[in-house]
mmCIF file as gemmi writes it, N, C-alpha and C atoms, coordinates in Angstrom:
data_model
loop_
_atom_site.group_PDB
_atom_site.id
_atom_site.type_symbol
_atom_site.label_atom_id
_atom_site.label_alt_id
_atom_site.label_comp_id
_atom_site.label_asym_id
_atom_site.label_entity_id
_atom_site.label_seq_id
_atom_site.pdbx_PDB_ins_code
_atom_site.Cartn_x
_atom_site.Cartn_y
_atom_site.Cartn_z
_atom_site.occupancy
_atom_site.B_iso_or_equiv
_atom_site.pdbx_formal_charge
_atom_site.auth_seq_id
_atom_site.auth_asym_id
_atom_site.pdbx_PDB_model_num
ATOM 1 N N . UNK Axp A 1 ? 38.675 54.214 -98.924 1 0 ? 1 A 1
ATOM 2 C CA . UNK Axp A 1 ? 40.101 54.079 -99.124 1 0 ? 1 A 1
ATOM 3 C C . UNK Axp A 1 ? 40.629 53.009 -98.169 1 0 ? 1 A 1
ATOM 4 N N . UNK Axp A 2 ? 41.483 52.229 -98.778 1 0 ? 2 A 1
ATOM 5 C CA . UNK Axp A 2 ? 41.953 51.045 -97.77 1 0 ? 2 A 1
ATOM 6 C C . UNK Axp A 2 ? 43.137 51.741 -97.128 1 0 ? 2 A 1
ATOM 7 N N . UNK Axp A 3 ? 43.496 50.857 -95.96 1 0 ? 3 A 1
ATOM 8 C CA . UNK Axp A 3 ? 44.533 51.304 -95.146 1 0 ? 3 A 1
ATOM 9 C C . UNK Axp A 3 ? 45.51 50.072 -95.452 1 0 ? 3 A 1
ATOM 10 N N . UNK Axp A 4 ? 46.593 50.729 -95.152 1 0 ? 4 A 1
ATOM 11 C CA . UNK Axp A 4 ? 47.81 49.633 -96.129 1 0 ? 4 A 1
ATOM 12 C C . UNK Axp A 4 ? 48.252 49.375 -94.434 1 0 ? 4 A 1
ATOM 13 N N . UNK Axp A 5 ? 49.199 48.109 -94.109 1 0 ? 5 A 1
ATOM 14 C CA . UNK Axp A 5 ? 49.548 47.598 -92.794 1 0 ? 5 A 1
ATOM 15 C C . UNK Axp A 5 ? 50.894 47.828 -92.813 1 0 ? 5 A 1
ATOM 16 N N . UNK Axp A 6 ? 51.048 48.462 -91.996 1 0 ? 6 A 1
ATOM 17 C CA . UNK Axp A 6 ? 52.582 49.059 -91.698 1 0 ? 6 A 1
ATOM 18 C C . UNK Axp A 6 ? 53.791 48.035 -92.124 1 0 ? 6 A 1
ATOM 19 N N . UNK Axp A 7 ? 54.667 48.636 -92.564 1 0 ? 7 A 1
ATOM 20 C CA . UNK Axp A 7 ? 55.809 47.994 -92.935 1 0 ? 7 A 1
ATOM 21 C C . UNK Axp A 7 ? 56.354 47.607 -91.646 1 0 ? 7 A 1
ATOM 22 N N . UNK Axp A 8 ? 57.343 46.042 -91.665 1 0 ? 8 A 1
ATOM 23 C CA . UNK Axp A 8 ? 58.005 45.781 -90.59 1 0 ? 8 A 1
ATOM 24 C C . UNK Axp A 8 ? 59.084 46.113 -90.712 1 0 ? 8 A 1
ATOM 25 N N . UNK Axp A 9 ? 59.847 46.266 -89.11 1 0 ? 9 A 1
ATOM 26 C CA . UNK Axp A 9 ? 61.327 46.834 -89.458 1 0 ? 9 A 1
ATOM 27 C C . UNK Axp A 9 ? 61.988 46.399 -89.976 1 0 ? 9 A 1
ATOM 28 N N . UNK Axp A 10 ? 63.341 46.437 -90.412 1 0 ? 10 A 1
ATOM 29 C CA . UNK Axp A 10 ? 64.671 45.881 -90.84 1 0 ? 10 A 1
ATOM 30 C C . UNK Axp A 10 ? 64.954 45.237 -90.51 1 0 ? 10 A 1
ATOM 31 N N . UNK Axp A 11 ? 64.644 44.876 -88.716 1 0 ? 11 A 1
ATOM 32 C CA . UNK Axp A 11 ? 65.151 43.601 -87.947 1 0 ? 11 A 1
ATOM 33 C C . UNK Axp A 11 ? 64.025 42.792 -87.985 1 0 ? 11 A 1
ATOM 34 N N . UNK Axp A 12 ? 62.848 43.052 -88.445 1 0 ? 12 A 1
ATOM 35 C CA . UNK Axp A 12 ? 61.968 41.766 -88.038 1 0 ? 12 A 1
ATOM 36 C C . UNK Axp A 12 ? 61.926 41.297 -89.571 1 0 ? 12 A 1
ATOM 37 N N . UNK Axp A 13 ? 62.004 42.312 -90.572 1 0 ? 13 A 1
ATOM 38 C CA . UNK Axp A 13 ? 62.393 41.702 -91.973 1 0 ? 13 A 1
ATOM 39 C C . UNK Axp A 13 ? 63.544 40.596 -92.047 1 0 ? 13 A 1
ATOM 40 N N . UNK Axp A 14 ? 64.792 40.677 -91.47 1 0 ? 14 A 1
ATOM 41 C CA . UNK Axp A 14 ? 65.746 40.133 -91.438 1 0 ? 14 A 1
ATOM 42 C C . UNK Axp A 14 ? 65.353 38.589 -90.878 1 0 ? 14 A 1
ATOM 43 N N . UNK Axp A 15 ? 64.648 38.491 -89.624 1 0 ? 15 A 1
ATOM 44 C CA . UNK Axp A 15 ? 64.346 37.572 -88.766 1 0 ? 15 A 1
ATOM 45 C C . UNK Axp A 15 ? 63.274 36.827 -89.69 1 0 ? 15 A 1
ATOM 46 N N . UNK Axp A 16 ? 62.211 37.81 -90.359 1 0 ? 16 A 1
ATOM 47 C CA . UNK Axp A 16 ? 61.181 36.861 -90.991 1 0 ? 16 A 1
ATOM 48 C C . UNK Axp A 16 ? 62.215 35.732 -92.308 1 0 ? 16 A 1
ATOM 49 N N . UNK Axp A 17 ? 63.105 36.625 -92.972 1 0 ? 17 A 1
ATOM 50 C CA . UNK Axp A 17 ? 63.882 36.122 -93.927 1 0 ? 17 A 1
ATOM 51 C C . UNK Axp A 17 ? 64.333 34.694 -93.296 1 0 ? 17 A 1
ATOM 52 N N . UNK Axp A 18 ? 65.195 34.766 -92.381 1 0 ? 18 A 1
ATOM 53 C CA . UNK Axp A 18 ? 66.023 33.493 -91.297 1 0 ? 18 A 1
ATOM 54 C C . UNK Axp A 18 ? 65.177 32.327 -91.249 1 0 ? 18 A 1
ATOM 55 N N . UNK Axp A 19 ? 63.549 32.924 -90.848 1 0 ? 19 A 1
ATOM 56 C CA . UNK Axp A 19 ? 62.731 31.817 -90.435 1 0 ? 19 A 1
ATOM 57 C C . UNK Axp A 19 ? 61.717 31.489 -91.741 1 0 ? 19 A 1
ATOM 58 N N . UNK Axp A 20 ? 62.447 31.552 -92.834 1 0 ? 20 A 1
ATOM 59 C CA . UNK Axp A 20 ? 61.328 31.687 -93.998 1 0 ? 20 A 1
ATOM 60 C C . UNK Axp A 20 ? 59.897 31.817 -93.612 1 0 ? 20 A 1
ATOM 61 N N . UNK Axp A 21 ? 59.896 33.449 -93.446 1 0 ? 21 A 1
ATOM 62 C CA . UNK Axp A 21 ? 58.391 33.364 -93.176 1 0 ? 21 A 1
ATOM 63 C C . UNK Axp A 21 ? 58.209 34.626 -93.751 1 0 ? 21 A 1
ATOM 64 N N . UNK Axp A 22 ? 56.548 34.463 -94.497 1 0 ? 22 A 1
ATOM 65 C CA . UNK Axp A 22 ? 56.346 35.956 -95.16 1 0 ? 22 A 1
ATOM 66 C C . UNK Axp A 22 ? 54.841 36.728 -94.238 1 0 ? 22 A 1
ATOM 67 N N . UNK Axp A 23 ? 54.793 37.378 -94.556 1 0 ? 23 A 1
ATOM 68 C CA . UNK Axp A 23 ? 53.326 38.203 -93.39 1 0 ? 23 A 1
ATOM 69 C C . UNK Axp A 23 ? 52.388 38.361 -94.299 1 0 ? 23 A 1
ATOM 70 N N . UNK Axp A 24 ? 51.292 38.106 -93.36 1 0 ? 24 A 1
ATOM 71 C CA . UNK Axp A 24 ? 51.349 37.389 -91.919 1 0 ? 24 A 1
ATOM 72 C C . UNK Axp A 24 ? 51.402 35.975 -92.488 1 0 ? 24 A 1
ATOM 73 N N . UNK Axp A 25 ? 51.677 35.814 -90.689 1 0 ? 25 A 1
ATOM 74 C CA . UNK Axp A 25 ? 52.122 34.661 -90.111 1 0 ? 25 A 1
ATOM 75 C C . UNK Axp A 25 ? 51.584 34.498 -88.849 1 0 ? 25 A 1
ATOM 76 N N . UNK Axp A 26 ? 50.731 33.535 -88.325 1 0 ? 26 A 1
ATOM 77 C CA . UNK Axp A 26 ? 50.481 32.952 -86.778 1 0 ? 26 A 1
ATOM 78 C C . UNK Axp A 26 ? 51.462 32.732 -85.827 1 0 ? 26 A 1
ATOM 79 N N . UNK Axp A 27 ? 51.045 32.275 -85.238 1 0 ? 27 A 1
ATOM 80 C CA . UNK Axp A 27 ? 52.112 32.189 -83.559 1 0 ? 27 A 1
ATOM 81 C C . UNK Axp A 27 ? 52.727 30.525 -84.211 1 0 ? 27 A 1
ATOM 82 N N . UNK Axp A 28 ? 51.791 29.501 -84.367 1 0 ? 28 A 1
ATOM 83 C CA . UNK Axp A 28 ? 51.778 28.077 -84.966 1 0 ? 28 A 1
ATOM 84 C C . UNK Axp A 28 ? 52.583 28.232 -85.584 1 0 ? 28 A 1
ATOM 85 N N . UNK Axp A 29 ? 52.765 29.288 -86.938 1 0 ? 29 A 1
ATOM 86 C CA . UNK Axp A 29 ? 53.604 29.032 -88.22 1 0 ? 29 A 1
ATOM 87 C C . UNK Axp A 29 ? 55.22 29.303 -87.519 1 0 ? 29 A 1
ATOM 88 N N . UNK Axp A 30 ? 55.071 30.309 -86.814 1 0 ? 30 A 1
ATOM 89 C CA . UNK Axp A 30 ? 56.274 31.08 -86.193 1 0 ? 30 A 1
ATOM 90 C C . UNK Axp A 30 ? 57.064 29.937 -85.322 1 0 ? 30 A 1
ATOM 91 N N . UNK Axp A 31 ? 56.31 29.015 -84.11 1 0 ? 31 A 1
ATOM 92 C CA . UNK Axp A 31 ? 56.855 28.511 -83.536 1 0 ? 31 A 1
ATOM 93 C C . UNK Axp A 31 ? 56.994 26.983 -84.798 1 0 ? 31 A 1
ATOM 94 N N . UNK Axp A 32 ? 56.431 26.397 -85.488 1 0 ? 32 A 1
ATOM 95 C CA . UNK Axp A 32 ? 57.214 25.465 -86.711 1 0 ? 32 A 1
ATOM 96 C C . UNK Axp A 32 ? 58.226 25.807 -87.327 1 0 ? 32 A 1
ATOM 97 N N . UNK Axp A 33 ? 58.244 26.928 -87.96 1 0 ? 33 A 1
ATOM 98 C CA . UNK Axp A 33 ? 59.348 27.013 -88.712 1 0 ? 33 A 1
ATOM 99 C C . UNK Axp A 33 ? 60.638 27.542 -87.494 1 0 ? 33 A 1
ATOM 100 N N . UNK Axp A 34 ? 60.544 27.874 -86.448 1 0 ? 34 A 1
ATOM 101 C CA . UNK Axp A 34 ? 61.563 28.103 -85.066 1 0 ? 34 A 1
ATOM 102 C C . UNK Axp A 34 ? 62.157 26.59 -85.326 1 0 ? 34 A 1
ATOM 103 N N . UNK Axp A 35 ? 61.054 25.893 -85.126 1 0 ? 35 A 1
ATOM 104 C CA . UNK Axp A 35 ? 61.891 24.503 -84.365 1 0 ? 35 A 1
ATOM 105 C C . UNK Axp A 35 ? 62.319 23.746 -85.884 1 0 ? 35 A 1
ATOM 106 N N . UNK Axp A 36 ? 61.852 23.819 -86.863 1 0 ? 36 A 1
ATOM 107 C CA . UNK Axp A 36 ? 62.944 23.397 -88.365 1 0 ? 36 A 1
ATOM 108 C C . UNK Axp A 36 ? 64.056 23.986 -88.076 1 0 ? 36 A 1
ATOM 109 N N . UNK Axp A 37 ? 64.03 24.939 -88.355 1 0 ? 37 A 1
ATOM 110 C CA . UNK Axp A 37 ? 65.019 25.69 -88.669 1 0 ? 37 A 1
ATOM 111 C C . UNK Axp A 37 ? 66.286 25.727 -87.359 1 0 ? 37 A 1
ATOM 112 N N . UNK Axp A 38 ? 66.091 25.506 -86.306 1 0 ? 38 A 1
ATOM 113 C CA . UNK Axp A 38 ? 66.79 24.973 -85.365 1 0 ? 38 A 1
ATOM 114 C C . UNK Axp A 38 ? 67.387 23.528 -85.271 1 0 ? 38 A 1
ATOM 115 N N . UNK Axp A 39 ? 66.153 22.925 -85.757 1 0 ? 39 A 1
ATOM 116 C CA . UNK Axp A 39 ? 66.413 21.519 -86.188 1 0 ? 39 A 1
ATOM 117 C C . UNK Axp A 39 ? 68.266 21.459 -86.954 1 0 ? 39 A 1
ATOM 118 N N . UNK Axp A 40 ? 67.588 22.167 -88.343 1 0 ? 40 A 1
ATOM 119 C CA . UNK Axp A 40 ? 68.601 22.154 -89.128 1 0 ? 40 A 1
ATOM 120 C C . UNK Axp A 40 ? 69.906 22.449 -88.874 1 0 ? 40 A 1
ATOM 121 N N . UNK Axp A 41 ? 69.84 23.207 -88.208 1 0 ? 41 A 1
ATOM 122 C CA . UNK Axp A 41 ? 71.345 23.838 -87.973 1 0 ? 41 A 1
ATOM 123 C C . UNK Axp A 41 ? 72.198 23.618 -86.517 1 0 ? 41 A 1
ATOM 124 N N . UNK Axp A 42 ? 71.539 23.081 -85.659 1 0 ? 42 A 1
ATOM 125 C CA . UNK Axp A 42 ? 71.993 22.715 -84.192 1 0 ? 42 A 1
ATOM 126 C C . UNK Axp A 42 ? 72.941 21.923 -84.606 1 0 ? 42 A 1
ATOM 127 N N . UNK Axp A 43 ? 74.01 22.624 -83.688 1 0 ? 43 A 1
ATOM 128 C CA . UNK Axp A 43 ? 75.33 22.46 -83.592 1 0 ? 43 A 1
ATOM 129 C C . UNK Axp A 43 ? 76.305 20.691 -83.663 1 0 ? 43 A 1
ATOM 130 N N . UNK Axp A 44 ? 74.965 19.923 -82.824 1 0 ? 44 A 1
ATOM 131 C CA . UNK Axp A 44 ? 75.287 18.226 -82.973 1 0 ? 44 A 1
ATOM 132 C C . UNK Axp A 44 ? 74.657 17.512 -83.852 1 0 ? 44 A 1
ATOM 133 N N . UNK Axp A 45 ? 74.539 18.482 -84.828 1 0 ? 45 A 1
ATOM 134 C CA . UNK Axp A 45 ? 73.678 17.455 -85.63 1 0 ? 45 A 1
ATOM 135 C C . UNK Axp A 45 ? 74.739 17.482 -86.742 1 0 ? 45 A 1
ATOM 136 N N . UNK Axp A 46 ? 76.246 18.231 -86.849 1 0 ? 46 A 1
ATOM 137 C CA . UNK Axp A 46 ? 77.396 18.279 -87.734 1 0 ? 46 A 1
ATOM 138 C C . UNK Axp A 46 ? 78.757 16.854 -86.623 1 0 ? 46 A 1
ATOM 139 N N . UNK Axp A 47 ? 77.887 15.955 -85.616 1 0 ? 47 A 1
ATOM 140 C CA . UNK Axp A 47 ? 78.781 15.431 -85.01 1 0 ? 47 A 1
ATOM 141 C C . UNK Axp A 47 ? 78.991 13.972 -86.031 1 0 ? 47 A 1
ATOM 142 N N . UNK Axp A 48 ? 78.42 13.695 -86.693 1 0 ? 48 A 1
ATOM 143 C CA . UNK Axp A 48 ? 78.722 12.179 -87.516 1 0 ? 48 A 1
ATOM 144 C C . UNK Axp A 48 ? 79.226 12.475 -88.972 1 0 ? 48 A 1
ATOM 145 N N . UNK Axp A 49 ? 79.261 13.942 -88.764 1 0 ? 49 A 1
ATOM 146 C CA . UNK Axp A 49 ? 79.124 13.986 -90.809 1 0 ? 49 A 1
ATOM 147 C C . UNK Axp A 49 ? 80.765 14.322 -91.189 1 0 ? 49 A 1
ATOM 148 N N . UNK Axp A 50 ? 81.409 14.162 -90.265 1 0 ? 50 A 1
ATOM 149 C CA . UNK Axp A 50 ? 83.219 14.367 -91.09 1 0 ? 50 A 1
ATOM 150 C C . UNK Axp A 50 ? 84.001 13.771 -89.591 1 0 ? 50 A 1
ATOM 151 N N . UNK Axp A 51 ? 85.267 12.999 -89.957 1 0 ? 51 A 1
ATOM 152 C CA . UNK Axp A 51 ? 85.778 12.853 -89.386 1 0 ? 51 A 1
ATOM 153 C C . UNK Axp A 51 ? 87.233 14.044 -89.46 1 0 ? 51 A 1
ATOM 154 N N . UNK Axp A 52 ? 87.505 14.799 -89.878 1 0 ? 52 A 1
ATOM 155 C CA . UNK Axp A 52 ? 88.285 15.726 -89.962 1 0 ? 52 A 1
ATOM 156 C C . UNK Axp A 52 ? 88.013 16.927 -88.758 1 0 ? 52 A 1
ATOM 157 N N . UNK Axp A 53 ? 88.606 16.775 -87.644 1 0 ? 53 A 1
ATOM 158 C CA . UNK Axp A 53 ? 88.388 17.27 -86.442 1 0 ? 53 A 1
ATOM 159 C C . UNK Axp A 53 ? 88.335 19.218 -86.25 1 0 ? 53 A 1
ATOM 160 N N . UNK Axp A 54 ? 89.165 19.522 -87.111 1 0 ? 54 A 1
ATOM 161 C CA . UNK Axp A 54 ? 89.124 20.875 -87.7 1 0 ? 54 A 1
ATOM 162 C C . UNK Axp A 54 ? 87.323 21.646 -88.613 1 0 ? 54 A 1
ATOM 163 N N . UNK Axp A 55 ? 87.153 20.587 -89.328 1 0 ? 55 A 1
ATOM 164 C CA . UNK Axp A 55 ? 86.173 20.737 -90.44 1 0 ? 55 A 1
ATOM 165 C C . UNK Axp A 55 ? 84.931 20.874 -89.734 1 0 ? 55 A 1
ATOM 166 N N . UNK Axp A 56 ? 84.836 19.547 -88.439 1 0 ? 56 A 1
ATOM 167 C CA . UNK Axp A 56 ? 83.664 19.636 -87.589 1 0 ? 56 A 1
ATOM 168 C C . UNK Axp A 56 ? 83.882 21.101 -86.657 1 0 ? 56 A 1
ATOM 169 N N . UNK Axp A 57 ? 85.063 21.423 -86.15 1 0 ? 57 A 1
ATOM 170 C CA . UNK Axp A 57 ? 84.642 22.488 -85.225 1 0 ? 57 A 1
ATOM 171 C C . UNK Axp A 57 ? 84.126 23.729 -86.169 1 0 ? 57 A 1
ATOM 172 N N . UNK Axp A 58 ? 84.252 23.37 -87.013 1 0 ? 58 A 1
ATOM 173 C CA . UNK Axp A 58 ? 84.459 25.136 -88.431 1 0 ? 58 A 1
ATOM 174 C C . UNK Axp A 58 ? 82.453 24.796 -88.108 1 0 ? 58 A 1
ATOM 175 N N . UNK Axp A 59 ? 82.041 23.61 -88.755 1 0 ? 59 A 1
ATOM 176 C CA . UNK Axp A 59 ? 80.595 23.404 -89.256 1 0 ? 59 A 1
ATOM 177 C C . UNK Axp A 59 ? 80.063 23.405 -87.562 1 0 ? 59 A 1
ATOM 178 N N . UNK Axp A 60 ? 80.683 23.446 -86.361 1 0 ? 60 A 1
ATOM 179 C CA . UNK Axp A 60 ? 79.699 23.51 -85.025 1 0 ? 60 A 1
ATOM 180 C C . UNK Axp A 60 ? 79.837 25.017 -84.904 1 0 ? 60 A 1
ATOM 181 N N . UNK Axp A 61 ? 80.573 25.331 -85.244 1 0 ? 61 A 1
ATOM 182 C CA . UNK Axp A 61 ? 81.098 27.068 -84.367 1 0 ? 61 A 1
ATOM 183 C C . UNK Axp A 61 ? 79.595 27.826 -85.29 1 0 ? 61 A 1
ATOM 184 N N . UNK Axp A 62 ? 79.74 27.269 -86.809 1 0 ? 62 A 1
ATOM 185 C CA . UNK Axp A 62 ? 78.81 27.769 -87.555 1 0 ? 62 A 1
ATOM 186 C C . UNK Axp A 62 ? 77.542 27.57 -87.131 1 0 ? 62 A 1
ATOM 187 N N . UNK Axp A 63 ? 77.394 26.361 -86.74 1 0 ? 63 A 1
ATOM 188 C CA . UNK Axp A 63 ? 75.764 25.684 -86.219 1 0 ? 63 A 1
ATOM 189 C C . UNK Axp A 63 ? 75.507 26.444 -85 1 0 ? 63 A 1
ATOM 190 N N . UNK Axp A 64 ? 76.532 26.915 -84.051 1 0 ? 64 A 1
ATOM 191 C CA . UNK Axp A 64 ? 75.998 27.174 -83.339 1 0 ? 64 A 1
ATOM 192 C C . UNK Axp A 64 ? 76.006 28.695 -83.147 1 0 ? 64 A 1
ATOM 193 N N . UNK Axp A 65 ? 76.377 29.637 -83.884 1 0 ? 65 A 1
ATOM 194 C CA . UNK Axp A 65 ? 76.16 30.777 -84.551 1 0 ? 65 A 1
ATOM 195 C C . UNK Axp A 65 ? 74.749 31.249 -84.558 1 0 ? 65 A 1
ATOM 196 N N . UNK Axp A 66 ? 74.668 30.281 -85.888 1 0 ? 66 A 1
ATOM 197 C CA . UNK Axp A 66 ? 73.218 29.983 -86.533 1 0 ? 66 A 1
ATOM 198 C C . UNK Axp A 66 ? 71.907 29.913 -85.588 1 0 ? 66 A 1
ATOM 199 N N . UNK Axp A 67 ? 72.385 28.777 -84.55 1 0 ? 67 A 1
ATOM 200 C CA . UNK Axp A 67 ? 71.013 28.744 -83.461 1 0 ? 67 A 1
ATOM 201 C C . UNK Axp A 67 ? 70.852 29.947 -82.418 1 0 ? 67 A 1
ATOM 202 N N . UNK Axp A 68 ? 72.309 30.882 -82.848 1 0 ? 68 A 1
ATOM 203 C CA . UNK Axp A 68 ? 71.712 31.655 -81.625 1 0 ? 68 A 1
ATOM 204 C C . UNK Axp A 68 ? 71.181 32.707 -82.312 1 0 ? 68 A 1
ATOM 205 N N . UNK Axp A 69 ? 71.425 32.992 -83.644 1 0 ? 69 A 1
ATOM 206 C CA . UNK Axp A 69 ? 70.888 33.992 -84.575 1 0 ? 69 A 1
ATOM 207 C C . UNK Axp A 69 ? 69.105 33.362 -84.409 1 0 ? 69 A 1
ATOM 208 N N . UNK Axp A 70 ? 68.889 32.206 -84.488 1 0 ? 70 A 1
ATOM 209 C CA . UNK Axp A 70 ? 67.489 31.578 -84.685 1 0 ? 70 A 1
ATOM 210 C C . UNK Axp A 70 ? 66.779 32.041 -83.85 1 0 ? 70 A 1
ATOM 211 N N . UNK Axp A 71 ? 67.827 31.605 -82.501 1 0 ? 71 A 1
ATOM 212 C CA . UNK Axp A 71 ? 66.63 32.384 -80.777 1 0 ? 71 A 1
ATOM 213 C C . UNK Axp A 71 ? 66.456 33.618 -81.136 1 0 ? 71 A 1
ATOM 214 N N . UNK Axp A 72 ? 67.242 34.371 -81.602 1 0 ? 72 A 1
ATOM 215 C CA . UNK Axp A 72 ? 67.11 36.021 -81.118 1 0 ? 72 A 1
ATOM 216 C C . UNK Axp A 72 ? 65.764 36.461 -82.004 1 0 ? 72 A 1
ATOM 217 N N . UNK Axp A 73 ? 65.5 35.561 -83.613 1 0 ? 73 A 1
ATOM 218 C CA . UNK Axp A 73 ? 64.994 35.936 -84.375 1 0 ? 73 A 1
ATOM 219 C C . UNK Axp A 73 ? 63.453 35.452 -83.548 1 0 ? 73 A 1
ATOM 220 N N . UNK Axp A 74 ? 63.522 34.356 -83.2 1 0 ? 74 A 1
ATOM 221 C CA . UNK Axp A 74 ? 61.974 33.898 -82.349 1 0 ? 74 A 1
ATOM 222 C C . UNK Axp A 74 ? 61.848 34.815 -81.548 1 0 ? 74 A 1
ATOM 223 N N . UNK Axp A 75 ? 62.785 35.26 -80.498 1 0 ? 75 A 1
ATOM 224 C CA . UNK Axp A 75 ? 62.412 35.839 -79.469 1 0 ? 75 A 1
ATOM 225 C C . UNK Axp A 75 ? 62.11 37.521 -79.659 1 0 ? 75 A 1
ATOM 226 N N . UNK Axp A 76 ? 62.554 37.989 -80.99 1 0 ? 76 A 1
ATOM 227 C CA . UNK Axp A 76 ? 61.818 39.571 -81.602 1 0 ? 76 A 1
ATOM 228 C C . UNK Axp A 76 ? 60.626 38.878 -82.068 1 0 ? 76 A 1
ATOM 229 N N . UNK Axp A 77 ? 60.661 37.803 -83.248 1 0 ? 77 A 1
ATOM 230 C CA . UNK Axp A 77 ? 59.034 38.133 -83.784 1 0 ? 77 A 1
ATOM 231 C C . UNK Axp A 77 ? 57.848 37.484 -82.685 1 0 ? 77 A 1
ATOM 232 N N . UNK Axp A 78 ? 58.032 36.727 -82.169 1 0 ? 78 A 1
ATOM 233 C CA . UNK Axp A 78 ? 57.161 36.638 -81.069 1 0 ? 78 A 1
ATOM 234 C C . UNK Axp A 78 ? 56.09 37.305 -80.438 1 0 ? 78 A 1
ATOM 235 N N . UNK Axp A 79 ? 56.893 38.507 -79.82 1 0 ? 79 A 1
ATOM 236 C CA . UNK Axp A 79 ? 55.78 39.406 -79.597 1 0 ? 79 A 1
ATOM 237 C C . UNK Axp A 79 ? 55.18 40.261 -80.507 1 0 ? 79 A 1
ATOM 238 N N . UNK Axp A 80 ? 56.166 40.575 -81.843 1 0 ? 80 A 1
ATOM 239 C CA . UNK Axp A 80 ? 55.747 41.317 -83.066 1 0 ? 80 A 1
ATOM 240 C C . UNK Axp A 80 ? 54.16 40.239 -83.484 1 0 ? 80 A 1
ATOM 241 N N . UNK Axp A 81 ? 54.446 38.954 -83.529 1 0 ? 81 A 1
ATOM 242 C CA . UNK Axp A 81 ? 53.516 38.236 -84.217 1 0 ? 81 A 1
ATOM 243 C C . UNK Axp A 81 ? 51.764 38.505 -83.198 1 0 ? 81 A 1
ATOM 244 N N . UNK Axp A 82 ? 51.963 38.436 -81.705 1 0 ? 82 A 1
ATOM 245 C CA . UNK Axp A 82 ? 51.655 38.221 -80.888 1 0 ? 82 A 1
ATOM 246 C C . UNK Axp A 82 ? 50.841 40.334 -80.6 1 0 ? 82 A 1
ATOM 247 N N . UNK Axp A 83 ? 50.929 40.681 -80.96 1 0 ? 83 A 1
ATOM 248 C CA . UNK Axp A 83 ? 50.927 42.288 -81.103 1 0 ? 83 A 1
ATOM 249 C C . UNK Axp A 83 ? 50.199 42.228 -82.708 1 0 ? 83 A 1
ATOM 250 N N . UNK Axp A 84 ? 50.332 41.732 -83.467 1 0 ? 84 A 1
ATOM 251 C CA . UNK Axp A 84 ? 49.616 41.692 -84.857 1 0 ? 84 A 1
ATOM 252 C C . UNK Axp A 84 ? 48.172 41.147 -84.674 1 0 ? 84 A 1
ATOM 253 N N . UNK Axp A 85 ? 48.499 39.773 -83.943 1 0 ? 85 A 1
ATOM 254 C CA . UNK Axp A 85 ? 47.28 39.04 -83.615 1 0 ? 85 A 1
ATOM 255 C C . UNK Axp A 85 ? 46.387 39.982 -82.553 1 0 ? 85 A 1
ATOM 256 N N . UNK Axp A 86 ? 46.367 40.678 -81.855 1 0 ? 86 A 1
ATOM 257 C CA . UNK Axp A 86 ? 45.545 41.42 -80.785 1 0 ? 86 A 1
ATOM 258 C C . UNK Axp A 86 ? 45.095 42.732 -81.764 1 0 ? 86 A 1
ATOM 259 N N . UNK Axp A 87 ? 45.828 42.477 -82.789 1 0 ? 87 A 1
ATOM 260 C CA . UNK Axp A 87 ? 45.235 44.416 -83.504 1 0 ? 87 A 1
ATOM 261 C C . UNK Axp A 87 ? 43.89 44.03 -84.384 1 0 ? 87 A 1
């Protein structure tokens, strides 16, 4: 009889979703898609794309939302990934 691999929680489901990543996943895949996905959404990278001074703070407040949702999501699966790899 095979043994099925535990379901991940709600929060590391959520986090895998953020970082498009499906399981498994390596430490490599985890820390690439971290730094895209940070890429994408960091807060100065909305500094050339509108001159409407309102519009940019709406798209930084968002960017930078976004990157801190990104850290929190690296910094749970990390050791989740890192704890998979040792089992």
């Amino acid at each position: 009889m095979a043994t099925q691999e535990p379901s991940p929680s709600t929060h590391v489901k959520e986090a895998m979703t953020l970082l498009n990543l499906t399981h498994p996943f390596s430490q490599d895949t985890l820390t690439q898609r971290y730094n895209e996905t940070r890429r994408t959404w960091h807060p100065a990278r909305y500094a050339g794309l509108t001159n409407n001074p309102g519009k940019y703070m709406e798209m930084y407040k968002k960017g930078e939302a976004k990157t801190k949702d990104i850290q929190a999501a690296y910094q749970l699966l990390l050791p989740y990934v890192n704890s998979e790899q040792a089992s």
